[in-house]
C-alpha positions as CSV (number, residue, x, y, z in Angstrom):
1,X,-10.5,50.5,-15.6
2,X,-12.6,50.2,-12.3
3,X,-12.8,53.0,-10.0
4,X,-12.4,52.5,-6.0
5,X,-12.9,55.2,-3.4
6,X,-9.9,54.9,-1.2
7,X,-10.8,57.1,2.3
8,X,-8.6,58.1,5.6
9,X,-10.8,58.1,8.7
10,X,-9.7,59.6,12.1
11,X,-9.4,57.7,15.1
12,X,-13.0,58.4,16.3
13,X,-14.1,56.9,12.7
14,X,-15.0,60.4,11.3
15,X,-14.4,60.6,7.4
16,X,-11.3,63.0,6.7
17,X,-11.7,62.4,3.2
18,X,-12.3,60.2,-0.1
19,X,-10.1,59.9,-3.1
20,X,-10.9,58.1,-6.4
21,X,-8.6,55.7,-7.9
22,X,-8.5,54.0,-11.2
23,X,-7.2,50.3,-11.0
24,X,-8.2,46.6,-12.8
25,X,-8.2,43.4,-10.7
26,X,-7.4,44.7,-7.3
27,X,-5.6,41.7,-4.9
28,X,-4.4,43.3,-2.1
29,X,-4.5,46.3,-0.1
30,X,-2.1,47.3,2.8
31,X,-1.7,50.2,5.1
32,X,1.6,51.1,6.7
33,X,1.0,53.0,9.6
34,X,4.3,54.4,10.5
35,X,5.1,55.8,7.2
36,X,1.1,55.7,6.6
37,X,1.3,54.8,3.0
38,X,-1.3,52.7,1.3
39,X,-0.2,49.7,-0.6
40,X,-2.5,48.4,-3.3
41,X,-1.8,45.6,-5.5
42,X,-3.4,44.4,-8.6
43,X,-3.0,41.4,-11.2
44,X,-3.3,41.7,-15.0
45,X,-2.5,38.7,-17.0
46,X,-0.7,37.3,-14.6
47,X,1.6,40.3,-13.9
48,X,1.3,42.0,-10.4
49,X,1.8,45.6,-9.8
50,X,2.4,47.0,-6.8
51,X,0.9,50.5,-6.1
52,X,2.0,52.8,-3.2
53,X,-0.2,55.7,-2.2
54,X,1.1,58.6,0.8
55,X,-1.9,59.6,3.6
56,X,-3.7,61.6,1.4
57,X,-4.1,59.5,-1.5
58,X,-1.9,60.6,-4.0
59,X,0.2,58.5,-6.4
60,X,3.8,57.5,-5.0
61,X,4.9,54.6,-7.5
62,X,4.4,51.5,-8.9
63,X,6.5,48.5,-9.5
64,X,5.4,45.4,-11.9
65,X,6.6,42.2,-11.8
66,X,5.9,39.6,-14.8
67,X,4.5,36.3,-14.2
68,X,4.1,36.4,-10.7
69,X,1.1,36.5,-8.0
70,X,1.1,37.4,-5.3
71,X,-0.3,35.2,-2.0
72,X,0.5,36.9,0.8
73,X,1.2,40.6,1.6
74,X,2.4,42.1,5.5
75,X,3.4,44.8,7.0
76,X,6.5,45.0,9.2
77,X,7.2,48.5,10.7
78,X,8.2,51.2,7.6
79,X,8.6,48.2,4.7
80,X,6.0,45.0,3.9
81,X,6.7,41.4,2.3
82,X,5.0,39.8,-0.5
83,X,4.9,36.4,-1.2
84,X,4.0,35.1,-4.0
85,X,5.0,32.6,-7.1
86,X,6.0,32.5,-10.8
87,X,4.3,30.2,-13.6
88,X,6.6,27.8,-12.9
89,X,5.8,27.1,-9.6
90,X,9.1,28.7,-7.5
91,X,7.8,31.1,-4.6
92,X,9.3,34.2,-4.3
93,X,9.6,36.5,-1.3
94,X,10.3,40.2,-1.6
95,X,11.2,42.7,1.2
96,X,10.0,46.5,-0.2
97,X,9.9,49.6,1.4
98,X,7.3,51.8,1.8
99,X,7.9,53.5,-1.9
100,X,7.5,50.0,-3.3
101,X,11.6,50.1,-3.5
102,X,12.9,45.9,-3.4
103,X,15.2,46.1,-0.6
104,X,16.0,42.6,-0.7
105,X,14.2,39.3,-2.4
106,X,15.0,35.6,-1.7
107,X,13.8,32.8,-4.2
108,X,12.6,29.6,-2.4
109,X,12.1,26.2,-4.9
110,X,9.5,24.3,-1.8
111,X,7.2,23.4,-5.0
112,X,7.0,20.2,-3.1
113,X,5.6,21.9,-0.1
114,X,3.6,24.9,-1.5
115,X,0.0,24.5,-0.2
116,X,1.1,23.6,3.3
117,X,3.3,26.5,3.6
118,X,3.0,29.7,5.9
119,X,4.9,32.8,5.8
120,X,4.5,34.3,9.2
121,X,6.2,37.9,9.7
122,X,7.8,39.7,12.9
123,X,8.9,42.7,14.3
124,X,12.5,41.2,13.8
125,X,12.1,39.2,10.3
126,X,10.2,37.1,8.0
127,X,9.9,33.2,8.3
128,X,8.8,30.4,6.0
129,X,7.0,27.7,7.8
130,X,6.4,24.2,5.9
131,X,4.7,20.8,7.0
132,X,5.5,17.8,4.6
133,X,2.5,15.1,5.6
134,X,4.9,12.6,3.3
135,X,7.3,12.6,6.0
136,X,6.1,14.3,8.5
137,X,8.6,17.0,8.6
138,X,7.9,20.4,10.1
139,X,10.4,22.9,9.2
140,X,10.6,26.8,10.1
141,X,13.1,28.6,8.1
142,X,14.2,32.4,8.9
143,X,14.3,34.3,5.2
144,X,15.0,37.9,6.5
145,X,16.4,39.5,9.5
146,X,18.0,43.2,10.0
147,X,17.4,43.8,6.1
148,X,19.4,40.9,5.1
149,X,18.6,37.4,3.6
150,X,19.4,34.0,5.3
């Protein structure tokens, strides 16, 4: 186990204070300002855990989930998206609130399209962008809006 110093500093930058955490192979890390939890992700043999900390840097919950990593992580108002894929190539999105709870998930089989994709995340949902330079198709897809999937 590694330790990191995880701190909460005012608005004039003036150190409130410093907690200790003990995590391997951190990925991510996320703050959710509304419900001000931390989000801190780590990968260990290829299974990602999701950590959620509250404002003062105690220990709200964990969830795992096995063969997966995760790419992208964002924050939308109280919940966050992470985007990610398994082994086998299939990318997975996963909408969670701020307790690390899956509100809702969507698995999307682009393979084809994987390193020209973009997730791009807004105040009203989450969206897969996707250029294919075979055929020059551009597509935008909308994967969440108003807590549901589409």
């Amino acid at each position: 186990m590694n330790n990191y110093d995880i701190s909460l500093f005012d608005n004039n930058l003036i150190l409130k204070w410093t907690k200790q955490i003990q995590l391997n192979n951190i990925t991510n890390a996320l703050f959710l300002s509304k419900t001000k939890t931390l989000i801190i992700t780590n990968n260990i043999n290829n299974n990602e855990t999701i950590n959620t900390y509250d404002y003062k840097g105690d220990f709200l919950k964990s969830i795992t989930i096995s063969n997966f990593k995760i790419d992208e992580i964002i924050a939308n108002n109280d919940s966050f998206f992470v985007q990610g894929k398994y082994d086998n190539g299939i990318s997975k999105i996963l909408k969670l609130d701020n307790k690390a709870k899956i509100l809702s998930e969507e698995i999307i089989d682009y393979t084809n399209y994987y390193e020209q994709q973009k997730f791009i995340v807004s105040k009203d949902g989450y969206f897969l962008c996707y250029y294919n330079s075979k055929n020059g198709i551009f597509k935008i897809s909308e994967i969440f809006k108003n807590n549901k999937s589409s």
